[in-house]
Structure formats: structure tokens, C-alpha cells
C-alpha positions in Angstrom: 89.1 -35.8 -11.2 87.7 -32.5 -10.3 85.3 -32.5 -12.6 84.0 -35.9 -11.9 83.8 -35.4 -8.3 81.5 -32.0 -9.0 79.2 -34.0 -10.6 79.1 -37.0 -8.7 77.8 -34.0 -5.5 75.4 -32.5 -8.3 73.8 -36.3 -9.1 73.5 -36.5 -5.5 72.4 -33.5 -5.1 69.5 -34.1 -7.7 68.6 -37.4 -6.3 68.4 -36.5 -2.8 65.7 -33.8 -3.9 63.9 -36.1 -6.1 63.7 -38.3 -3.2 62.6 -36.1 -0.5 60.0 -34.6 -3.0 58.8 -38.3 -3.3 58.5 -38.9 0.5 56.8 -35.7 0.8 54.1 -36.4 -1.6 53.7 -39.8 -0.2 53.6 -38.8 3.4 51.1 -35.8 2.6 48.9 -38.6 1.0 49.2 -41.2 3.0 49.7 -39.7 6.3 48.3 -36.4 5.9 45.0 -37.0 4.0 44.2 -40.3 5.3 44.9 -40.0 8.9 45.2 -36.4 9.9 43.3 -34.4 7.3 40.3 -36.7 7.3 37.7 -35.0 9.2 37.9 -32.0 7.1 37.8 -34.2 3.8 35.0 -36.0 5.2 32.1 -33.8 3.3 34.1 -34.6 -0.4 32.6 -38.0 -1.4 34.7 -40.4 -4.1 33.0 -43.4 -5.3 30.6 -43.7 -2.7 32.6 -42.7 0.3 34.4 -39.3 1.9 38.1 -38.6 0.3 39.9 -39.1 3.8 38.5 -42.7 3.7 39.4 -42.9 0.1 42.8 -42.2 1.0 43.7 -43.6 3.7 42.8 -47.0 1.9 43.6 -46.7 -2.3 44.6 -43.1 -2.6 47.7 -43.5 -0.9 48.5 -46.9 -2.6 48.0 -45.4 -5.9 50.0 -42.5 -5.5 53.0 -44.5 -4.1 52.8 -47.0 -7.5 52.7 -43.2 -9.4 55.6 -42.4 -7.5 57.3 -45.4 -8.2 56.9 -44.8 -11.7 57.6 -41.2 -11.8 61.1 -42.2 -9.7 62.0 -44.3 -12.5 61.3 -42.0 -15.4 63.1 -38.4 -13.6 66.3 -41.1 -12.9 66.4 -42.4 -16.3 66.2 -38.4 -17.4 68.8 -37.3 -14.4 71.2 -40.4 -15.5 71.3 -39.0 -19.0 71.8 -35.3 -18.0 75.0 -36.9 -15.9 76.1 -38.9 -18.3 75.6 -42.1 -16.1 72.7 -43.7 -18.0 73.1 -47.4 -18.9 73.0 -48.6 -22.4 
């Protein structure tokens, strides 16, 4: 029971930091370079307008669909490593 309890805090452990490194990237996209870093990403253009605007309307939806994905893929992977993968 020991043993299972140990990892059950490890898995946790893992997904908690998995998460908050999501929500990071996400907030540093969305909030970051689309509200608060715009100015100084104003001179960058991508596809006829300045990165910040970019951002602030696809960039950040993009990343949080590659986040989305890249969730799923790490969990599958951490699942396996814990043994608690379905079949």
C-alpha cells in the first residue's frame, strides 16, 4: 500500500507540473504577448500585421489547441511510466 500511495504523490506530482507548465505557456501567449508585450512586438510583422496583434487574436488560439494536444500525448506517456494507462 506503501508503494502505491508513493506513486499515486509522484503521478500527481508529474501532472501538477505538466499542468502549470501548460498554463504558463498559455498565459505567456495569450496574456503576455497579446495584451502586455504588444507594443514592443509591434515592429515584428506576421502575415501582414505586428506579432502582438497576431497574438492576441490566432497566436494564442493556436498554441492553446498545441497545448491541448501536447497535454494528451505527455499523459498518455506519464500513464504508461505509472502504470495507469488504459488498454
Amino acid at each position: 500500500m506503501s508503494d502505491h500511495q508513493h506513486d499515486a504523490q509522484g503521478y500527481w506530482r508529474a501532472n501538477v507540473r505538466i499542468i502549470l507548465t501548460c498554463l504558463v505557456i498559455w498565459a505567456l501567449c495569450s496574456y503576455g504577448f497579446g495584451i502586455i508585450l504588444r507594443p514592443m512586438l509591434s515592429s515584428i510583422q506576421l502575415g501582414g500585421t505586428d506579432l502582438g496583434f497576431w497574438f492576441a487574436q490566432q497566436g494564442s488560439i493556436l498554441t492553446f489547441i498545441a497545448i491541448i494536444f501536447f497535454y494528451s500525448w505527455r499523459m498518455n506517456k506519464l500513464d504508461e511510466e505509472f502504470g495507469v494507462h488504459e488498454e
